[in-house]
C-alpha positions as CSV (number, residue, x, y, z in Angstrom):
1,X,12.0,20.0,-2.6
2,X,11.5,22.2,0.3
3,X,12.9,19.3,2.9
4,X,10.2,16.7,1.7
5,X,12.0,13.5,1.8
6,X,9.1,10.7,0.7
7,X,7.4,11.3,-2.3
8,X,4.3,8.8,-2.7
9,X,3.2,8.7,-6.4
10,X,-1.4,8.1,-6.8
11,X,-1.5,7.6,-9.9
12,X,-2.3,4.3,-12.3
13,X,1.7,3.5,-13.2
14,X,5.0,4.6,-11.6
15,X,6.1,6.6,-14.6
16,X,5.9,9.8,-12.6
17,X,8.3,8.3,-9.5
18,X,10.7,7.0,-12.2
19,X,10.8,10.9,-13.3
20,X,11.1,11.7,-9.7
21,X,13.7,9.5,-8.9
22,X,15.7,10.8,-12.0
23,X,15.3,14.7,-11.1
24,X,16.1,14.1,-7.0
25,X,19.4,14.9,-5.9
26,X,20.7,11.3,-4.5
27,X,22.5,13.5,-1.9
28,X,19.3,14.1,-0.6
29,X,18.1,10.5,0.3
30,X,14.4,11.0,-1.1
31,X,12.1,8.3,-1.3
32,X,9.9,8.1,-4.0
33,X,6.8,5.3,-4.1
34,X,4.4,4.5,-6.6
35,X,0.9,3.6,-5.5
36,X,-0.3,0.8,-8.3
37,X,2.2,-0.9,-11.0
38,X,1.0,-2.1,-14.1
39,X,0.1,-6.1,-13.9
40,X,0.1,-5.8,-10.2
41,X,-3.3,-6.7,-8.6
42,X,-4.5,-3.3,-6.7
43,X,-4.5,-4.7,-3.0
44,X,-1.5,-6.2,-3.0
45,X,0.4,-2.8,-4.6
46,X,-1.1,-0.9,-1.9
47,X,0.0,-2.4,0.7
48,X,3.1,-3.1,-0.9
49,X,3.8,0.8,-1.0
50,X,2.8,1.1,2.2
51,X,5.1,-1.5,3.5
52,X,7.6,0.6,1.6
53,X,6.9,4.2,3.3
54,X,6.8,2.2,6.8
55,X,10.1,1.0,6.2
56,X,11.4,4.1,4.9
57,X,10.5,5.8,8.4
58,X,6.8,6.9,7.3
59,X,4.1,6.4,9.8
60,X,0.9,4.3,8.6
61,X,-1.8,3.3,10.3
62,X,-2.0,-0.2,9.7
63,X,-5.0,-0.3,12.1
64,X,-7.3,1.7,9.9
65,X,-5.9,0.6,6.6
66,X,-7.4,-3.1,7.9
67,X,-10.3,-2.0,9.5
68,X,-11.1,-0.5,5.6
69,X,-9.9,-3.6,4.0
70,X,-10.6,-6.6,5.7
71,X,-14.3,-7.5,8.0
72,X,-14.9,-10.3,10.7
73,X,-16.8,-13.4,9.3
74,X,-19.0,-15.2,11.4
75,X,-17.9,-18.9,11.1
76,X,-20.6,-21.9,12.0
77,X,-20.1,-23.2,15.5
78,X,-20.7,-26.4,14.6
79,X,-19.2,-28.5,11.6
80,X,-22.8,-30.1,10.5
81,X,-24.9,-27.3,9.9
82,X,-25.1,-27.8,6.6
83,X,-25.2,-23.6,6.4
84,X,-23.0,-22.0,3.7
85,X,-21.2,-19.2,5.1
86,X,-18.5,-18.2,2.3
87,X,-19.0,-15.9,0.1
């Protein structure tokens, strides 16, 4: 493994960290993550296996992985306007 210890799978299932997992020496205390699981809605697996890597000891940057995913929405400053402003 040439000392990586956190393996994070990108592909469309976790079939490839289940493989992982199997082939790792547990004496080694390797990681392994997948990226998006099958029936899980995309956004909330990402983060999900980011959550996983921070915990693990992995840095992420959770300030650019909102800036990317989430955008300021100007609200009405008053109640009457009778604007819509959601999407």
């Amino acid at each position: 493994t040439h000392g990586v210890t956190t393996h994070l799978e990108l592909g469309p299932g976790g079939t490839l960290t289940a493989l992982a997992q199997e082939a790792t020496d547990p004496d080694t205390h390797t990681t392994h993550h997948p990226t998006l699981r099958h029936h899980h809605p995309e956004p909330h697996a990402l983060t999900t296996a980011l959550a996983a890597l921070h915990v693990h000891g992995t840095p992420v940057n959770w300030h650019t992985y909102h800036h990317t995913t989430t955008h300021p929405v100007d609200l009405p400053t008053y109640a009457f306007q009778r604007q819509h402003y959601w999407p």
